[in-house]
Backbone atoms as SQL, in Angstrom:
CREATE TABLE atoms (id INTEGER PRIMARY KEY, chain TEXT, resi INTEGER, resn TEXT, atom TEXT, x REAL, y REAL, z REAL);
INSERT INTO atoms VALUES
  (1, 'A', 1, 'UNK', 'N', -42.447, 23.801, -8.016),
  (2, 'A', 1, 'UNK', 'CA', -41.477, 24.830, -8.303),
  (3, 'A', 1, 'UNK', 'C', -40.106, 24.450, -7.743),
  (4, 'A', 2, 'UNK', 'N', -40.043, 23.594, -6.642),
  (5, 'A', 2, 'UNK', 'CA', -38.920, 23.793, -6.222),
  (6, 'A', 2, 'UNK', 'C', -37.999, 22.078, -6.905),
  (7, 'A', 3, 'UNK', 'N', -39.205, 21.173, -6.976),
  (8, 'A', 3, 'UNK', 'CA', -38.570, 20.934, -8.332),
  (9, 'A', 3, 'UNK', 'C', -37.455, 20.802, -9.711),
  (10, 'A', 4, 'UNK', 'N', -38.051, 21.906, -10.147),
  (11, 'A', 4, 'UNK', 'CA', -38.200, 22.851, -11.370),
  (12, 'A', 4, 'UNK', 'C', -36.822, 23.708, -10.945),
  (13, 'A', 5, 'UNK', 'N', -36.437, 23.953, -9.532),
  (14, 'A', 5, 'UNK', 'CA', -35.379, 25.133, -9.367),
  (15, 'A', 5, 'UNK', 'C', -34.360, 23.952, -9.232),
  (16, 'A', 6, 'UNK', 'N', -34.393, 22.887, -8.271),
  (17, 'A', 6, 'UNK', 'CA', -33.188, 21.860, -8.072),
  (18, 'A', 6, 'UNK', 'C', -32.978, 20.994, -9.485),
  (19, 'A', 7, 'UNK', 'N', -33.834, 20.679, -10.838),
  (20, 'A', 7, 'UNK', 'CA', -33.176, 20.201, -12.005),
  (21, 'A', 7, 'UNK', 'C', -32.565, 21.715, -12.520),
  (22, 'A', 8, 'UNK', 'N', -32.888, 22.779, -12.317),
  (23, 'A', 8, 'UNK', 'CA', -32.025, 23.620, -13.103),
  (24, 'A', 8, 'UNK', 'C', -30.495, 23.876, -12.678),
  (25, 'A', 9, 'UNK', 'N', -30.834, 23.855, -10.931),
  (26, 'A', 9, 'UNK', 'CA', -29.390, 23.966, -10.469),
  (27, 'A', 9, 'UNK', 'C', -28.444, 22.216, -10.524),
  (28, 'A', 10, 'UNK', 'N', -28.855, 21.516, -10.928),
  (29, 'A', 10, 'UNK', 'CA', -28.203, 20.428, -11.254),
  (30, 'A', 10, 'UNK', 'C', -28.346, 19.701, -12.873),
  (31, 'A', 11, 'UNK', 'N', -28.423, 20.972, -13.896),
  (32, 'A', 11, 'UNK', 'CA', -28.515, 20.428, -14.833),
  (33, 'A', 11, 'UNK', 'C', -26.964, 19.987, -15.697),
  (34, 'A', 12, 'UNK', 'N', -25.693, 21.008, -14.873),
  (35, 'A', 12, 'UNK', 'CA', -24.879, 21.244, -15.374),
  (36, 'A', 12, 'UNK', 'C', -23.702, 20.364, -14.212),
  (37, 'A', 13, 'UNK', 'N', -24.149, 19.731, -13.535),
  (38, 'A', 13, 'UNK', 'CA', -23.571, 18.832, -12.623),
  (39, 'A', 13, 'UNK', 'C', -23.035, 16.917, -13.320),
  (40, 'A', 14, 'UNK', 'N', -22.282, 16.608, -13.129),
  (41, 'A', 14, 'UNK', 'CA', -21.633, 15.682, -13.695),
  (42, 'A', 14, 'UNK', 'C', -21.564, 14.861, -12.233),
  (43, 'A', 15, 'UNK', 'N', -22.537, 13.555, -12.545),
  (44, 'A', 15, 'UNK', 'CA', -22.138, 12.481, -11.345),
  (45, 'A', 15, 'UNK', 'C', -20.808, 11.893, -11.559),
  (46, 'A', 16, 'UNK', 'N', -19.446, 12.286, -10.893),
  (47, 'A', 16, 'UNK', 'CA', -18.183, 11.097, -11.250),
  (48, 'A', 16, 'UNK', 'C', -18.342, 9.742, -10.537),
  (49, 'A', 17, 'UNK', 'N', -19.268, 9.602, -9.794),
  (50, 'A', 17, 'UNK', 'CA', -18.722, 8.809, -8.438),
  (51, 'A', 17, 'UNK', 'C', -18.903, 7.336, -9.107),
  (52, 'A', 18, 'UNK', 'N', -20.003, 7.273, -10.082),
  (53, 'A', 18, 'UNK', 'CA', -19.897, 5.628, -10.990),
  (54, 'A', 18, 'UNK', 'C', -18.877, 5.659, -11.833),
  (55, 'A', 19, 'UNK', 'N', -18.634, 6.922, -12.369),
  (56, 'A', 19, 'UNK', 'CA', -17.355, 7.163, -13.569),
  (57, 'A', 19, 'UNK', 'C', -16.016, 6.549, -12.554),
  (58, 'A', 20, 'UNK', 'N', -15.601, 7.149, -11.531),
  (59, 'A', 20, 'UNK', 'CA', -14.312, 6.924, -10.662),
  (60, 'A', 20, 'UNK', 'C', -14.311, 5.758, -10.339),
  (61, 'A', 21, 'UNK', 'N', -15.759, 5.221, -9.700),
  (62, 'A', 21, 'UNK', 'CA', -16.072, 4.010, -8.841),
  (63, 'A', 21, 'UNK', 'C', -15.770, 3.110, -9.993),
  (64, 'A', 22, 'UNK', 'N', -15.843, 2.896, -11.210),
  (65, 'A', 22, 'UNK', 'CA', -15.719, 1.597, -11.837),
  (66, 'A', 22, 'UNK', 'C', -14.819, 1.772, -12.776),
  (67, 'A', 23, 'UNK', 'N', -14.213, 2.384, -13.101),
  (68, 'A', 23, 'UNK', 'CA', -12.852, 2.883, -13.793),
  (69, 'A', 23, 'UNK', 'C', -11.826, 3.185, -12.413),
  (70, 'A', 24, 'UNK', 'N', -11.408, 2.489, -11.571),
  (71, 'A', 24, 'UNK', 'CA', -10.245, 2.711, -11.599),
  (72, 'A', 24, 'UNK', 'C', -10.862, 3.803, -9.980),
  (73, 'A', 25, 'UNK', 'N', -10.499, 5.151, -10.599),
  (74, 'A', 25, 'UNK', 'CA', -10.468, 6.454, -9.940),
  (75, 'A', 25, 'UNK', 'C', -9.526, 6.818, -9.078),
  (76, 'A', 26, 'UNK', 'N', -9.779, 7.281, -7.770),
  (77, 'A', 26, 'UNK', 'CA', -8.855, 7.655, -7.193),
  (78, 'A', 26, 'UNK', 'C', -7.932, 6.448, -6.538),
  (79, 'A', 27, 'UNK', 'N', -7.050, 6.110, -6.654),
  (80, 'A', 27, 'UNK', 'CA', -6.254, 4.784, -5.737),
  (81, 'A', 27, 'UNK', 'C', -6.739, 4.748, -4.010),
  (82, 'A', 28, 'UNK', 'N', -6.970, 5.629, -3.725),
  (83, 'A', 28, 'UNK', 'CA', -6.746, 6.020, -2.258),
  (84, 'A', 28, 'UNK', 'C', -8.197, 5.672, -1.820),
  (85, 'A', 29, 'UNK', 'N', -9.142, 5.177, -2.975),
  (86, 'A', 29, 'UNK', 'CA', -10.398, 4.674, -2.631),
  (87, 'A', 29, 'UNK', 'C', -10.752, 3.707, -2.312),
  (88, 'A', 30, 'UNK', 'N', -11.244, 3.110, -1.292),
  (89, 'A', 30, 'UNK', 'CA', -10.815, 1.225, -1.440),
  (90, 'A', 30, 'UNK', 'C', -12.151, 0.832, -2.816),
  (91, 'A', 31, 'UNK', 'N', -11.026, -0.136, -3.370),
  (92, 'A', 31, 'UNK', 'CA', -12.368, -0.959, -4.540),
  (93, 'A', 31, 'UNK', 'C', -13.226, -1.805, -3.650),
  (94, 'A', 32, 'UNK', 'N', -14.336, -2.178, -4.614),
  (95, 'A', 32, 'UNK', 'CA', -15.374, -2.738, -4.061),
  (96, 'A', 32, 'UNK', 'C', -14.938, -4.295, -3.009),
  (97, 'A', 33, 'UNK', 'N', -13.928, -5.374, -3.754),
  (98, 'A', 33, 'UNK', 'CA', -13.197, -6.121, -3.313),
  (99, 'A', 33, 'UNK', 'C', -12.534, -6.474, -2.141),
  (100, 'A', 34, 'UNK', 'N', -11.855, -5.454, -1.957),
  (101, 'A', 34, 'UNK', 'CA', -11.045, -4.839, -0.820),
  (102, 'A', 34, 'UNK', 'C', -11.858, -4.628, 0.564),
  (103, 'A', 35, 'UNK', 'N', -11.353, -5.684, 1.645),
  (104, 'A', 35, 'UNK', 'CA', -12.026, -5.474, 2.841),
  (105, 'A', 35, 'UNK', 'C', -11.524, -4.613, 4.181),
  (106, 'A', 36, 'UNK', 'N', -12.267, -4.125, 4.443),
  (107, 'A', 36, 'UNK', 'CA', -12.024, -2.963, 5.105),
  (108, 'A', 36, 'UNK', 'C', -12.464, -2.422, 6.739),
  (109, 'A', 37, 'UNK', 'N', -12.588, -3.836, 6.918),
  (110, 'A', 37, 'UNK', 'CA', -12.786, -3.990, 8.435),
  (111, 'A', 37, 'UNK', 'C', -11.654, -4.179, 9.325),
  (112, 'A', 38, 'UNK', 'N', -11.384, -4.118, 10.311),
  (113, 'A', 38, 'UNK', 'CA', -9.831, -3.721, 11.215),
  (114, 'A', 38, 'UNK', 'C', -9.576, -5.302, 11.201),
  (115, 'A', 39, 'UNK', 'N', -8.445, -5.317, 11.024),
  (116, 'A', 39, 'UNK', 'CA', -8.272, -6.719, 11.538),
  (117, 'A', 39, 'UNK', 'C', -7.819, -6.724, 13.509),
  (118, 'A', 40, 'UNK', 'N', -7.853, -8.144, 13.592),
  (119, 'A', 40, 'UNK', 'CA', -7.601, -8.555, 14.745),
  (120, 'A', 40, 'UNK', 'C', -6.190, -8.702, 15.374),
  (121, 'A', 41, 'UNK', 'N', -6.041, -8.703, 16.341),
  (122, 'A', 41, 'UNK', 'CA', -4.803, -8.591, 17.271),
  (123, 'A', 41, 'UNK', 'C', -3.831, -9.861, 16.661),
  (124, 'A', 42, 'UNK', 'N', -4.425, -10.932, 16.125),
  (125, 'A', 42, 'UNK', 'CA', -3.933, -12.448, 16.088),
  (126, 'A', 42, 'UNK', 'C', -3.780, -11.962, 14.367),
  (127, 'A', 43, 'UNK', 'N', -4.599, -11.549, 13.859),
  (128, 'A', 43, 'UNK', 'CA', -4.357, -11.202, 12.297),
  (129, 'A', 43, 'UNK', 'C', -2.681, -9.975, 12.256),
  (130, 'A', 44, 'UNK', 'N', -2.645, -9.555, 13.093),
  (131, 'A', 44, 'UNK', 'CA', -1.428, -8.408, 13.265),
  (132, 'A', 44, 'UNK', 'C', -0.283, -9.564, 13.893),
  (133, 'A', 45, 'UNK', 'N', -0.391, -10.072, 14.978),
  (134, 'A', 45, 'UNK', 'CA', 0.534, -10.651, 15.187),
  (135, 'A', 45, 'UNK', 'C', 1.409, -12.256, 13.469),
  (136, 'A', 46, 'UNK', 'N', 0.068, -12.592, 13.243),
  (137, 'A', 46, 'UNK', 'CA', 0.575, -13.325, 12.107),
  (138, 'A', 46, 'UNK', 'C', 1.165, -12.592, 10.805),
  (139, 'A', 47, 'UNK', 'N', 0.822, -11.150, 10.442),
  (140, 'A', 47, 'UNK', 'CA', 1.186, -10.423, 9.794),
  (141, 'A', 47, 'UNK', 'C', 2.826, -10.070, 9.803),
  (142, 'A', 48, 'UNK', 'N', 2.629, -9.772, 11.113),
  (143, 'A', 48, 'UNK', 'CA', 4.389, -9.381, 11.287),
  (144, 'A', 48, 'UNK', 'C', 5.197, -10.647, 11.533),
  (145, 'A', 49, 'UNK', 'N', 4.801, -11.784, 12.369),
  (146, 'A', 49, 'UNK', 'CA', 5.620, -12.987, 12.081),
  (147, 'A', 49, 'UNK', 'C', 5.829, -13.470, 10.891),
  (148, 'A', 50, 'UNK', 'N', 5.350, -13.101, 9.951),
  (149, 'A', 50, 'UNK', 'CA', 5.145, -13.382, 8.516),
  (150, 'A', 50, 'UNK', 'C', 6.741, -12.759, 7.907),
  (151, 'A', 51, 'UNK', 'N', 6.980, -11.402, 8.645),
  (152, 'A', 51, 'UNK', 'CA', 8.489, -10.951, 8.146),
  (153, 'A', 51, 'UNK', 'C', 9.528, -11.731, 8.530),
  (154, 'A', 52, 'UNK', 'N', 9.454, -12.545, 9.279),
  (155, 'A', 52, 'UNK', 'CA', 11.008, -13.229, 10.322),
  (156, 'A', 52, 'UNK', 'C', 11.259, -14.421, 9.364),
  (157, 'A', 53, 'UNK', 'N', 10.049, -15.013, 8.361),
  (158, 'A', 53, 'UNK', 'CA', 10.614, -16.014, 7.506),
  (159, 'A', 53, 'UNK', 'C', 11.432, -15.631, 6.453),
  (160, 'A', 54, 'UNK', 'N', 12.792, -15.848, 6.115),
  (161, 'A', 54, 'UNK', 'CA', 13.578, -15.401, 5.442),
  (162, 'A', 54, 'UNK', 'C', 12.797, -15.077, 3.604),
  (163, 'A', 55, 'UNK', 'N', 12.983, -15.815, 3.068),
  (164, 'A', 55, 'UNK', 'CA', 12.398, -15.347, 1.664),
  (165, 'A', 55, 'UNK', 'C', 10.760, -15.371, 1.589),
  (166, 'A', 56, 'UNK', 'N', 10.200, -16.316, 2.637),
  (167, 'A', 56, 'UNK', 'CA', 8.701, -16.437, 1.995),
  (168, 'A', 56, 'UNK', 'C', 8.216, -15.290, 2.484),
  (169, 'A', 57, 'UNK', 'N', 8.911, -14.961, 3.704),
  (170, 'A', 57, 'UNK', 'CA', 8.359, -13.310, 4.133),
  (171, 'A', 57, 'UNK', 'C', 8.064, -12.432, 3.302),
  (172, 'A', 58, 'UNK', 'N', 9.556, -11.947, 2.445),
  (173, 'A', 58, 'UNK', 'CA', 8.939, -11.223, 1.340),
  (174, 'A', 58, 'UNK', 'C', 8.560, -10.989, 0.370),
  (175, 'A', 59, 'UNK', 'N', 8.367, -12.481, -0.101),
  (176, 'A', 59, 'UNK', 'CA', 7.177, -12.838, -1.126),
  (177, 'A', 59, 'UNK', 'C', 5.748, -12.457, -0.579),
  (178, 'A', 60, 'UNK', 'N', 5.334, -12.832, 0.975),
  (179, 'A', 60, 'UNK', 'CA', 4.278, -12.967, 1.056),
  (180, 'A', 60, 'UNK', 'C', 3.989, -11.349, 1.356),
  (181, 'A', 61, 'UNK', 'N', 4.910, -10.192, 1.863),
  (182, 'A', 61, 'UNK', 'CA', 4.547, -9.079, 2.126),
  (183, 'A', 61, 'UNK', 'C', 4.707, -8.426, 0.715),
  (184, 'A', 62, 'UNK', 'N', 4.986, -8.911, -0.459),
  (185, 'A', 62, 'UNK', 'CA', 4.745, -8.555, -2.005),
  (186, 'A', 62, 'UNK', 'C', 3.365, -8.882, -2.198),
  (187, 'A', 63, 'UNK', 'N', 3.547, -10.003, -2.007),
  (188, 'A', 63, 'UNK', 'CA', 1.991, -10.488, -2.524),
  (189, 'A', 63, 'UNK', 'C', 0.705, -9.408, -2.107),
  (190, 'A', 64, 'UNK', 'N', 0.394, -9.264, -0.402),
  (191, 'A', 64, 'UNK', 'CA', -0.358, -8.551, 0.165),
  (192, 'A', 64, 'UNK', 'C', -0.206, -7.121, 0.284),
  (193, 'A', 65, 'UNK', 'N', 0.781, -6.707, -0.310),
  (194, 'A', 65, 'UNK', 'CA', 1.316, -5.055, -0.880),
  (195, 'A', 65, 'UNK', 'C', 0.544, -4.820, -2.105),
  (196, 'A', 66, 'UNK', 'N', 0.352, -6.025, -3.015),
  (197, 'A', 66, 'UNK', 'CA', 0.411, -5.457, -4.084),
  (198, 'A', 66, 'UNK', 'C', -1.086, -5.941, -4.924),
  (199, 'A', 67, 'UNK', 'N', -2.130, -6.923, -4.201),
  (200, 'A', 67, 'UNK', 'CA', -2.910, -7.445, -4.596),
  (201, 'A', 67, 'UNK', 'C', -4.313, -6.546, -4.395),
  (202, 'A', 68, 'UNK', 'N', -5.432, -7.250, -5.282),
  (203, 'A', 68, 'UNK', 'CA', -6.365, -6.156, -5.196),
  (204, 'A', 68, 'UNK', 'C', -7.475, -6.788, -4.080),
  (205, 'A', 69, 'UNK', 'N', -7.315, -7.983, -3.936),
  (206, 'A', 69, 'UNK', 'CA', -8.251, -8.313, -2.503),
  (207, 'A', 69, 'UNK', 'C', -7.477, -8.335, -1.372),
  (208, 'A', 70, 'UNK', 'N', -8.317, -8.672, -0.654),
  (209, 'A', 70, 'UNK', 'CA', -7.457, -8.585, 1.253),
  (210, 'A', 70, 'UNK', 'C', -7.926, -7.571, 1.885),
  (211, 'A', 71, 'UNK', 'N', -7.097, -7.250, 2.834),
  (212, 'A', 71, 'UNK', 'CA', -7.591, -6.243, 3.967),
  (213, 'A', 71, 'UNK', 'C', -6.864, -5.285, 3.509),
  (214, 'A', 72, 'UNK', 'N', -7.346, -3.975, 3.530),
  (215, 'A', 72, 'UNK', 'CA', -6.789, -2.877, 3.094),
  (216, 'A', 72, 'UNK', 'C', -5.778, -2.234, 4.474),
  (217, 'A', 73, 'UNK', 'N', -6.170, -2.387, 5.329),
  (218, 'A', 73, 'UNK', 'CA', -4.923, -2.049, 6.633),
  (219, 'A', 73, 'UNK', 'C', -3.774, -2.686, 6.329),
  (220, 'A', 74, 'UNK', 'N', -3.590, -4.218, 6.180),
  (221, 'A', 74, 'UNK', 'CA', -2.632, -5.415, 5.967),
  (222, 'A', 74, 'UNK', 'C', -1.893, -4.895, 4.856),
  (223, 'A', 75, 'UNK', 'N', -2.378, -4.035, 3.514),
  (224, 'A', 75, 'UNK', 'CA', -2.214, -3.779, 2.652),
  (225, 'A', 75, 'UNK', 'C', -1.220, -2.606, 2.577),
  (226, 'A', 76, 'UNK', 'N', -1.564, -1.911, 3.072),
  (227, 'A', 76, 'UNK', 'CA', -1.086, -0.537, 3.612),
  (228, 'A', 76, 'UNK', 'C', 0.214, -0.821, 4.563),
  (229, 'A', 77, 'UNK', 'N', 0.062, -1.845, 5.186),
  (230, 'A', 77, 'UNK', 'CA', 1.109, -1.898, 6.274),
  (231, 'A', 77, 'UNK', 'C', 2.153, -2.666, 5.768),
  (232, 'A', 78, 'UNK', 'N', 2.172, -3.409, 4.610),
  (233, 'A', 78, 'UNK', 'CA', 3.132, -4.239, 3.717),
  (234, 'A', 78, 'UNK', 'C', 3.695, -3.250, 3.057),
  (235, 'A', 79, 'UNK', 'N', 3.127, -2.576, 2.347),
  (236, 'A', 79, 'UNK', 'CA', 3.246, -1.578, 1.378),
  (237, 'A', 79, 'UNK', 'C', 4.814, -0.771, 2.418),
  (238, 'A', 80, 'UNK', 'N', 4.273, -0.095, 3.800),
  (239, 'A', 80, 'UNK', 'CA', 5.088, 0.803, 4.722),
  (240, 'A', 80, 'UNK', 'C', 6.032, -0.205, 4.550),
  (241, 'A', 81, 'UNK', 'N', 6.173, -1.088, 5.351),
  (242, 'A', 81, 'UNK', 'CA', 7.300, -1.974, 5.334),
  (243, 'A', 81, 'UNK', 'C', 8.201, -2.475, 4.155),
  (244, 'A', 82, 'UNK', 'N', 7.801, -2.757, 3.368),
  (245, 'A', 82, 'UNK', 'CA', 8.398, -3.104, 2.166),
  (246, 'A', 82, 'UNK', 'C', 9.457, -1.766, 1.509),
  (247, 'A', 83, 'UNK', 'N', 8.542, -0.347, 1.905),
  (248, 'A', 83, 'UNK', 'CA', 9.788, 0.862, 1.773),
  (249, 'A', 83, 'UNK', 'C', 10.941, 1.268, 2.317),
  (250, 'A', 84, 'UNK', 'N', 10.378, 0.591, 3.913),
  (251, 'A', 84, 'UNK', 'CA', 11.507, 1.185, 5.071),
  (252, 'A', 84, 'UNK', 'C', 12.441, -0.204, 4.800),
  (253, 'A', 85, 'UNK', 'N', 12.412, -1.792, 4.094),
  (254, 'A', 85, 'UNK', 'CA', 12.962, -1.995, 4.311),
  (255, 'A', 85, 'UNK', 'C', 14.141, -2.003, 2.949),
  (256, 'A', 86, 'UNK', 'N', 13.398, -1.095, 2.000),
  (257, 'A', 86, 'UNK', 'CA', 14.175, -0.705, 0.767),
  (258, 'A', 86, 'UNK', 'C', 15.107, 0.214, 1.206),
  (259, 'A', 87, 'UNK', 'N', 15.027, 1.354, 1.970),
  (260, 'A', 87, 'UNK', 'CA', 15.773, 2.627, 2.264),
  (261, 'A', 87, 'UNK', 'C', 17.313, 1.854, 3.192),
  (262, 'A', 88, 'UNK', 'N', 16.812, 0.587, 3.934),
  (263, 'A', 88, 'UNK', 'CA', 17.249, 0.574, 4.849),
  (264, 'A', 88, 'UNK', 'C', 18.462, -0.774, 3.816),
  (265, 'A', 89, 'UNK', 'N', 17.939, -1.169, 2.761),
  (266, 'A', 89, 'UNK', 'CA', 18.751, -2.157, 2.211),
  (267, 'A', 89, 'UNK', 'C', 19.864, -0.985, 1.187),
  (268, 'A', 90, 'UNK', 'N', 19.377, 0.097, 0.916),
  (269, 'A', 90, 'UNK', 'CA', 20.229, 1.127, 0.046),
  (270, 'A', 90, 'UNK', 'C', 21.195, 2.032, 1.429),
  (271, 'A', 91, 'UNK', 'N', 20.717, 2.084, 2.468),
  (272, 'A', 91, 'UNK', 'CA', 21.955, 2.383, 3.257),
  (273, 'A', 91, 'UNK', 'C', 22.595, 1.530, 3.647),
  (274, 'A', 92, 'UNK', 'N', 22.953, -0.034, 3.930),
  (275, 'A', 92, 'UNK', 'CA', 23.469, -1.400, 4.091),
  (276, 'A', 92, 'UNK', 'C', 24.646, -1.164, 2.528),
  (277, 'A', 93, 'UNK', 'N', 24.205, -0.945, 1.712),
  (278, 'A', 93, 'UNK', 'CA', 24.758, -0.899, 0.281),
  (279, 'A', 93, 'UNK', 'C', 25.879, -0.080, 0.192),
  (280, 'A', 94, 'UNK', 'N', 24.922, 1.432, 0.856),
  (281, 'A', 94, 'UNK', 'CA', 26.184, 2.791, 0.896),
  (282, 'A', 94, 'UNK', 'C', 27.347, 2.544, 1.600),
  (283, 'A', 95, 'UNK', 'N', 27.134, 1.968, 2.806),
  (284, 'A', 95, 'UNK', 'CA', 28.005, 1.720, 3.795),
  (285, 'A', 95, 'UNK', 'C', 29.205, 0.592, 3.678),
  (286, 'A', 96, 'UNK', 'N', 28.553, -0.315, 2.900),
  (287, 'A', 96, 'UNK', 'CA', 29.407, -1.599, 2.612),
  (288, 'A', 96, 'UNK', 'C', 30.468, -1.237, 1.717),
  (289, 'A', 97, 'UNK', 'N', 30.226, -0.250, 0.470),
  (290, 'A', 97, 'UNK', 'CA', 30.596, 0.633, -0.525),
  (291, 'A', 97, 'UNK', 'C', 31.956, 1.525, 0.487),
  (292, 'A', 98, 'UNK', 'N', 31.064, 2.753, 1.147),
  (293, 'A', 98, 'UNK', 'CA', 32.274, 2.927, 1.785),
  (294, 'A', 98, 'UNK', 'C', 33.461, 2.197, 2.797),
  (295, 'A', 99, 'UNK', 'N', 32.693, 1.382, 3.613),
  (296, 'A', 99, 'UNK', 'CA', 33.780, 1.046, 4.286),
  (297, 'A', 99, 'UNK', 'C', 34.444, 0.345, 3.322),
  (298, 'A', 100, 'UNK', 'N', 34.095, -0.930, 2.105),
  (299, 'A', 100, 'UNK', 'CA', 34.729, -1.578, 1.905),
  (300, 'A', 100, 'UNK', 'C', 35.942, -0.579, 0.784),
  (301, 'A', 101, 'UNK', 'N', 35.688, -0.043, 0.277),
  (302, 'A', 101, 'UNK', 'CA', 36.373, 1.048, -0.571),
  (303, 'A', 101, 'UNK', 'C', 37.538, 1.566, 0.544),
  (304, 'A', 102, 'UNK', 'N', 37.335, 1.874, 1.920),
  (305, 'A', 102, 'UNK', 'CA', 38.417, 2.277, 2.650),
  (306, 'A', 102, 'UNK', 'C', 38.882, 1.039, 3.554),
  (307, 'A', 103, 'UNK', 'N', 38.923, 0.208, 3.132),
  (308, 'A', 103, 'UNK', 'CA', 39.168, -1.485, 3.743),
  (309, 'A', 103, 'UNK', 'C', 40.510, -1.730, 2.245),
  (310, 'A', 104, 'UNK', 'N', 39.710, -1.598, 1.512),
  (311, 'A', 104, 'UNK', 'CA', 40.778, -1.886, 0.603),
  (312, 'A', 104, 'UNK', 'C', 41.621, -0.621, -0.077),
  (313, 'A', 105, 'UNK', 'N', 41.476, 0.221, -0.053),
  (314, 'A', 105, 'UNK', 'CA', 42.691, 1.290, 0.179),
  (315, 'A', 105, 'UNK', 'C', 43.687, 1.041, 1.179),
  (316, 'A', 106, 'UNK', 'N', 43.063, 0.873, 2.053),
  (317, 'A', 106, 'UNK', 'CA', 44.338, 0.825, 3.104),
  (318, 'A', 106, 'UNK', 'C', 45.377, -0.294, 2.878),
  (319, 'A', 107, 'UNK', 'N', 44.857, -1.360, 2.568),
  (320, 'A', 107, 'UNK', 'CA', 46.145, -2.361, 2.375),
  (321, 'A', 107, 'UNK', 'C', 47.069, -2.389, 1.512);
């Protein structure tokens, strides 16, 4: 009977989790690929020395921003960086704009 009562109360139930899991689904899910173990102190320190090289830096923090294997922390933390250092290249822009706009007024 009891059975008989749990297929009735799950007759109208929809499993998504293979539907989401292999289509795609939520982003915020790690894919199967994607490793997800902490990295190490020496994996963090090479991560961020990785920014001080002028262009390969941010090729390589594109690359690991935007790829579907790797470490999903590393991933996440390229991703942060790569924004703050967008916001921070559009106020460099504003500023150059104004001062240089009142640099050359004045003369």
């Amino acid at each position: 009977m009891d059975e008989n009562n749990n297929m009735q109360t799950n007759q109208g139930y929809q499993d998504n989790f293979d539907y989401n899991y292999n289509n795609g689904g939520n982003p915020s899910v790690p894919q199967p690929t994607m490793d997800t173990s902490p990295m190490s102190m020496g994996d963090w320190v090479l991560t961020i020395l990785a920014s001080f090289i002028p262009c390969a830096g941010i090729i390589l923090y594109l690359v690991w921003a935007f790829s579907k294997n790797g470490n999903v922390n590393r991933r996440n933390y390229c991703r942060a960086n790569l924004a703050i250092m967008a916001v921070i290249l559009v106020v460099y822009i504003v500023f150059a704009a104004i001062f240089g706009a009142a640099i050359v007024s004045g003369m």
